[in-house]
C-alpha positions as CSV (number, residue, x, y, z in Angstrom):
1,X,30.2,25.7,268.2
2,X,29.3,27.2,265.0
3,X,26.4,29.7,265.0
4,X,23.4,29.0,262.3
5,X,23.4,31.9,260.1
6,X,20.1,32.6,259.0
7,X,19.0,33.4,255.0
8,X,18.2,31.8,251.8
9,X,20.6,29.9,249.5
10,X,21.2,30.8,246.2
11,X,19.2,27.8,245.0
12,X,16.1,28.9,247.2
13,X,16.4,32.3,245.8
14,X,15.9,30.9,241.9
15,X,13.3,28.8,243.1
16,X,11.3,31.6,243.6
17,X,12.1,32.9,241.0
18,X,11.2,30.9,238.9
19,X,7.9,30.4,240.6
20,X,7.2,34.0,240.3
21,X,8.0,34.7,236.6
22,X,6.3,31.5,236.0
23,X,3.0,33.2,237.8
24,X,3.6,36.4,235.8
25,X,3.4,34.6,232.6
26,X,0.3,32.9,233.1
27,X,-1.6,36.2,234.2
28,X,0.0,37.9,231.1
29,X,-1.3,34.8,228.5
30,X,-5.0,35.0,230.6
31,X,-4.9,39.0,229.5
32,X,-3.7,38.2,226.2
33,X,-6.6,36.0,226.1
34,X,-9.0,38.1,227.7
35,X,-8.5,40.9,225.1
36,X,-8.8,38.2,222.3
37,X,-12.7,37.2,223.5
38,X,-13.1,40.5,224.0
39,X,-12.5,41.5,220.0
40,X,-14.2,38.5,219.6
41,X,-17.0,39.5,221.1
42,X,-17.0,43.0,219.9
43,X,-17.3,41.9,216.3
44,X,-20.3,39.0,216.7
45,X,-22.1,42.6,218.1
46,X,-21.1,44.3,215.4
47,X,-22.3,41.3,212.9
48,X,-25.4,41.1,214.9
49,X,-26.0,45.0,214.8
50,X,-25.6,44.9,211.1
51,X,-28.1,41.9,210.5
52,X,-30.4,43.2,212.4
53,X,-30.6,46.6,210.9
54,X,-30.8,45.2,207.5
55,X,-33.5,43.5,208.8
56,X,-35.5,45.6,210.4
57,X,-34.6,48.1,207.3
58,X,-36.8,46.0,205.2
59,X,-39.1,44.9,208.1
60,X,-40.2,48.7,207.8
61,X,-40.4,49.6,204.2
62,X,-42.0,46.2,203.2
63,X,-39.5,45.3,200.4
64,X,-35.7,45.1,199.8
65,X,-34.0,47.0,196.8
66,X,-31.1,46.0,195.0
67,X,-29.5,49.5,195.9
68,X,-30.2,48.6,199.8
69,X,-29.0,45.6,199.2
70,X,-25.3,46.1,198.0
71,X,-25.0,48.9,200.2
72,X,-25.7,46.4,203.1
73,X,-22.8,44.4,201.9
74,X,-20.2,47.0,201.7
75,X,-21.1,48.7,205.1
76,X,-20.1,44.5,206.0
77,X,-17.2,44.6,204.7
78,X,-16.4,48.3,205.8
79,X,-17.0,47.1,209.4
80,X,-16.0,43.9,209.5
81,X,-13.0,43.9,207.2
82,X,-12.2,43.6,203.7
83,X,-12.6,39.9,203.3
84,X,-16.1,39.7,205.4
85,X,-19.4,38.5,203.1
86,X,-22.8,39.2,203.6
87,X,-25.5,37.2,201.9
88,X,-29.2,38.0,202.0
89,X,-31.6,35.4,200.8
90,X,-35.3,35.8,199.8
91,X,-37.6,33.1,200.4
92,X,-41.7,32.7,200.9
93,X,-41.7,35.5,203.2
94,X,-38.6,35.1,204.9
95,X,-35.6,37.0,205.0
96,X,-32.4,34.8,206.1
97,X,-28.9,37.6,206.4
98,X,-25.5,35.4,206.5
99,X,-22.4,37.3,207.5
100,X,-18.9,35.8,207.7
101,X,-15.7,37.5,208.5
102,X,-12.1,35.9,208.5
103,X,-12.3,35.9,212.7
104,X,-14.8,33.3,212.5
105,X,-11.9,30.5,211.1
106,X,-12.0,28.9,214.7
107,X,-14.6,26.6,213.3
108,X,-17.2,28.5,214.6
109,X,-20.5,29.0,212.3
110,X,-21.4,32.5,210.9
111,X,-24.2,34.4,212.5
112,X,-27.5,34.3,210.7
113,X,-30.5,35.8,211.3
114,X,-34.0,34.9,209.9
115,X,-36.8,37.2,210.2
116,X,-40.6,37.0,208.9
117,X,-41.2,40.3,206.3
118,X,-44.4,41.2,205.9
119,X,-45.7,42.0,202.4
């Protein structure tokens, strides 16, 4: 009689391999993906931050100035990149800020932000 010898097979061994590198890959693309929303989500802040500044600028002062105005838009594109926009429209008391930067191609819409300005 022959005794069993105990231990894995070659095949068994590259079975788990493979399991394991397969494992590995998927926690490396969910990092990779993590730090993507994360930039993501960094910028909308940023967008936000800006936009709201702008508003509350005017909110205090009572009136926008062309000055204030093109500043605004290069502090966007300073922040946000060179291709970003900002847009501020004026209308019946309103003030509407639009800011789109090339992360925003995923088909998602810009940010805008409306606000009421007193007179």
């Amino acid at each position: 009689m022959r005794a069993k010898e105990g231990g894995m097979t070659l095949l068994e061994v590259l079975l788990a391999m493979t399991v394991l590198a397969l494992g590995v890959f998927a926690a490396a693309a969910l990092q990779v993906r993590g730090m993507q929303a994360a930039e993501s989500a960094r910028r909308d802040g940023q967008a936000l931050q800006l936009a709201q500044g702008m508003l509350e600028q005017v909110r205090a002062s009572g009136t926008l100035e062309a000055g204030e105005e093109s500043a605004w838009r290069s502090r966007v594109t300073q922040v946000l990149g060179a291709s970003a926009q900002g847009r501020i429209r004026r209308h019946a008391g309103m003030l509407e800020l639009q800011v789109n930067w090339p992360a925003q191609a995923e088909g998602r819409p810009a940010l805008q932000l409306q606000g009421k300005v007193l007179p």
